[in-house]
C-alpha positions as a Markdown table, in Angstrom:
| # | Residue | x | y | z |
|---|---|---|---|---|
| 1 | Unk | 0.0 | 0.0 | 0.0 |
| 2 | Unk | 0.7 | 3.5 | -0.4 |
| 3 | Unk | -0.4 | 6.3 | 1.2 |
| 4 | Unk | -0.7 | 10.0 | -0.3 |
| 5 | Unk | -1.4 | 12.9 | 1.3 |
| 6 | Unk | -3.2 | 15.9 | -0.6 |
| 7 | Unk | -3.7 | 19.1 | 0.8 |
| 8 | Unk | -6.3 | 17.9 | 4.1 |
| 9 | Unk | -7.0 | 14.3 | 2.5 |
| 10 | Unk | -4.9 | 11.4 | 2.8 |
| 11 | Unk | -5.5 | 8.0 | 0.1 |
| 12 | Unk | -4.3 | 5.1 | 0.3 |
| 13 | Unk | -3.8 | 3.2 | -3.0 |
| 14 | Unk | -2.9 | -0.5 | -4.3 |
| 15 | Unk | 0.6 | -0.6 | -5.6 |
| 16 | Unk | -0.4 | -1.6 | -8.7 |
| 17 | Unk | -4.4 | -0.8 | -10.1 |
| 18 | Unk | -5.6 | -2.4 | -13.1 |
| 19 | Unk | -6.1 | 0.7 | -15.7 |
| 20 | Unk | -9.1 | 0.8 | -17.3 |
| 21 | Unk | -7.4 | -0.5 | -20.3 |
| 22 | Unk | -6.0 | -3.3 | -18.7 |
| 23 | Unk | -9.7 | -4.4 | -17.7 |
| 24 | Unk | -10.7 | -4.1 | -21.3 |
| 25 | Unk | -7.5 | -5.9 | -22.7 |
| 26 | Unk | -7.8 | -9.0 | -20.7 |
| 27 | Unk | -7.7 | -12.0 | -22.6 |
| 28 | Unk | -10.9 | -14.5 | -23.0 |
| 29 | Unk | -10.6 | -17.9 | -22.8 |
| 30 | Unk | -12.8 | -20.4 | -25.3 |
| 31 | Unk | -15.4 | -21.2 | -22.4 |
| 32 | Unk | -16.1 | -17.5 | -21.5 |
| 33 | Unk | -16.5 | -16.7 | -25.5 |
| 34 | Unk | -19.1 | -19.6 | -25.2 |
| 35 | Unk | -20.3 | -17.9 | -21.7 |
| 36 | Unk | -20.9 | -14.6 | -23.5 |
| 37 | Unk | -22.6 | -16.0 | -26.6 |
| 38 | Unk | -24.6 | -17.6 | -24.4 |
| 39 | Unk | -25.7 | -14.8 | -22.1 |
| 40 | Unk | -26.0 | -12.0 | -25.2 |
| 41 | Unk | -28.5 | -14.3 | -27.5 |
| 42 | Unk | -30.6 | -15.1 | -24.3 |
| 43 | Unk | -30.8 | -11.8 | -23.4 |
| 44 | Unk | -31.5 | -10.2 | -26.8 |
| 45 | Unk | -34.5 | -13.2 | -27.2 |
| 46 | Unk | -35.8 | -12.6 | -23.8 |
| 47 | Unk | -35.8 | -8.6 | -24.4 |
| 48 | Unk | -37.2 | -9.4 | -28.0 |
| 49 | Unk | -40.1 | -11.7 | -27.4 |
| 50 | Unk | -40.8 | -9.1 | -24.4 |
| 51 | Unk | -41.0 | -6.0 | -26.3 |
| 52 | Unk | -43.2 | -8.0 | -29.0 |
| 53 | Unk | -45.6 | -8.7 | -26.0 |
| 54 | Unk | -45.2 | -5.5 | -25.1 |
| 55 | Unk | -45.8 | -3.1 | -28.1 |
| 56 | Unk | -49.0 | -5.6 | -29.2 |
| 57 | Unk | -50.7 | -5.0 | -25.6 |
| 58 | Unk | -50.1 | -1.6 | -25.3 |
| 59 | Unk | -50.7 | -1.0 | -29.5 |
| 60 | Unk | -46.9 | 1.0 | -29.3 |
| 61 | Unk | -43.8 | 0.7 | -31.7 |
| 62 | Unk | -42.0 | 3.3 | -29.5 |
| 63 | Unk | -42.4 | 0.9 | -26.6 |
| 64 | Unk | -41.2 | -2.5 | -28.4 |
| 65 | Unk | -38.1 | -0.5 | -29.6 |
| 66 | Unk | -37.4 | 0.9 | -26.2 |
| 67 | Unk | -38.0 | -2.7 | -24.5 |
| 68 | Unk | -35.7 | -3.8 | -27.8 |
| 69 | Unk | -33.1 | -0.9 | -26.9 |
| 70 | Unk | -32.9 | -1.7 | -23.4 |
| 71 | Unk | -32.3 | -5.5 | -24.4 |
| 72 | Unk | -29.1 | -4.7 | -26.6 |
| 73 | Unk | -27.5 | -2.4 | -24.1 |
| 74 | Unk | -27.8 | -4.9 | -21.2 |
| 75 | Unk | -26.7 | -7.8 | -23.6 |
| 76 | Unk | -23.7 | -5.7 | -25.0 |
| 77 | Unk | -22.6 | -4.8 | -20.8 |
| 78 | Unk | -22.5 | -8.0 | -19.8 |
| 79 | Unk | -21.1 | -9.9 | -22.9 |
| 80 | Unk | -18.7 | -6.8 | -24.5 |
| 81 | Unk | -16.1 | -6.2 | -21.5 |
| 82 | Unk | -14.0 | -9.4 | -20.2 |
| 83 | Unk | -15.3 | -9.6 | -16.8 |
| 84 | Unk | -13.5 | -12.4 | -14.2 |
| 85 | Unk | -16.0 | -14.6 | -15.3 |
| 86 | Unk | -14.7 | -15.3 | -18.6 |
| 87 | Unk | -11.4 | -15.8 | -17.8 |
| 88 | Unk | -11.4 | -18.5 | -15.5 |
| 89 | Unk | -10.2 | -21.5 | -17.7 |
| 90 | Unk | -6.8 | -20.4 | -19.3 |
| 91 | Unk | -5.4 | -21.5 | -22.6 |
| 92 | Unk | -2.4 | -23.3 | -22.0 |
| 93 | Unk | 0.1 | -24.1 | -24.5 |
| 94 | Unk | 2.7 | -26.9 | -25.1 |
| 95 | Unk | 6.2 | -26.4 | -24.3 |
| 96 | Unk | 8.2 | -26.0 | -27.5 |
| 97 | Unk | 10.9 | -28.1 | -28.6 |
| 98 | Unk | 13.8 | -27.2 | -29.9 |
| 99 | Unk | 14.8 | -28.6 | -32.8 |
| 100 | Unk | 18.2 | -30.7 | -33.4 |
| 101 | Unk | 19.8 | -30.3 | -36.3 |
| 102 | Unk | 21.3 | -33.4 | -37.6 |
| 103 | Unk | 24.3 | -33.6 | -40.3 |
| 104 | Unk | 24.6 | -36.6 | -42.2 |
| 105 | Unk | 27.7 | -37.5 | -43.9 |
């Protein structure tokens, strides 16, 4: 920890923070692409077949494409940025081997 003092405050801050960057460059592993396909179409046809309900009961295109808006936003904040979830089962790759160059005579 450090702590900073400015002017009559004081903070105390992590060593290192994750930038905002760095949560948005995170890499994704295969099962959390699968996780977030998963969760985005769901969403989208849940908000979908709710904002079809919607705009017939209440005779209203503004209100099945605000249902429909509403749908896409949530879908793209939970699928778009790599949260923790979706990087819990890392790629790991084989060891290379180097190779032996052989002379034949």
């Amino acid at each position: 920890y450090q702590r900073r003092v400015h002017g009559s405050f004081s903070f105390v801050t992590l060593k290192h923070q994750p930038s905002r960057m760095e949560f948005f460059n995170r890499p994704m592993d295969y099962e959390g692409q699968k996780a977030a396909d998963f969760y985005s179409t769901t969403i989208i046809r849940v908000f979908g077949l709710l904002a079809l309900i919607s705009g017939f009961v209440l005779e209203s295109y503004r209100v099945a494409v605000a249902v429909s808006v509403v749908g896409f936003i949530v879908a793209f904040s939970l699928a778009v940025p790599v949260w923790p979830h979706f990087s819990r089962n890392p790629v790991t790759f084989l060891s290379s081997k180097k190779k032996v160059a052989s002379k034949k005579t």
